[in-house]
N, C-alpha and C positions, 0 to 999 in steps of 0.2 A: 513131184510136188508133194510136202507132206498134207498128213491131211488134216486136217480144225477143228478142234470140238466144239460145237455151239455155234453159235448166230458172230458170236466177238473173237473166237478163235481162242478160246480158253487155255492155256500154261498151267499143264501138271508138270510137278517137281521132279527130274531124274532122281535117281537113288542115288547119285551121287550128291544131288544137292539137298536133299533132304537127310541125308546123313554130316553132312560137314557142322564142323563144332563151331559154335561161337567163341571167339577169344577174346576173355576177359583182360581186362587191362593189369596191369604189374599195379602191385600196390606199395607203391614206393612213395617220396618226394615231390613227385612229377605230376603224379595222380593227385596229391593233396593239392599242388599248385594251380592244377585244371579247375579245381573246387572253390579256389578263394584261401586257402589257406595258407600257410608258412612252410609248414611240414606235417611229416609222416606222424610225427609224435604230437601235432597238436591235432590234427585229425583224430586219431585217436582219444586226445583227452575228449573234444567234442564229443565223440561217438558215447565215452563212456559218463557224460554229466547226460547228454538225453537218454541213454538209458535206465540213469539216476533218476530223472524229473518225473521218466513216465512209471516206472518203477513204483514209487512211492504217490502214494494215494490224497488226492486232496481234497483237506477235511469238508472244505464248504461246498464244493462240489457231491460232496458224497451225502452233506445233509440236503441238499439240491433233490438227489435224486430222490430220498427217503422222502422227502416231500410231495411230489411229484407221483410217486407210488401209492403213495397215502392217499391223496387226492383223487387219481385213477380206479381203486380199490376200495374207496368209501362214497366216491358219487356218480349219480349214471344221471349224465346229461349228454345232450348231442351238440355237434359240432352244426351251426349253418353252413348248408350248402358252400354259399358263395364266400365262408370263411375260409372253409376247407381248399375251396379253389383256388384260394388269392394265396394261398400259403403253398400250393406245392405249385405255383406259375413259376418261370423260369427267369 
């Protein structure tokens, strides 16, 4: 009988399964179609406009943050407790 590690009979990984590769899917047609897509080539375009959008910086966003920083960096006030709390509740 083999024997059990722990109270649950705990499952360490042979080295053989802890070595075995994941395989990644083919990036063809097929793959764009599992995603919603047409094709290989409009996958692609997508890929490379969110690249574009994230890429490139947005202006009112970034006066956002300047603001935000300014405010952080020029006033020392505290947060209430139960402001704090209500804000990071789930």
């Amino acid at each position: 009988m083999p024997a059990k590690n722990g109270p649950q009979g705990s499952h360490f990984p042979s080295h053989r399964e802890r070595n075995q590769e994941k395989k990644l899917p083919n990036l063809d047609d097929e793959f764009a179609k599992d995603l919603g897509l047409a094709s290989l080539e409009e996958l692609k375009q997508k890929v490379r406009e969110n690249l574009q959008k994230n890429k490139s910086p947005d202006p009112k966003k970034e006066v956002e943050e300047q603001i935000y920083q300014s405010l952080v960096d020029n006033h020392k006030f505290s947060i209430p407790r139960r402001s704090w709390m209500n804000a990071c509740a789930p």
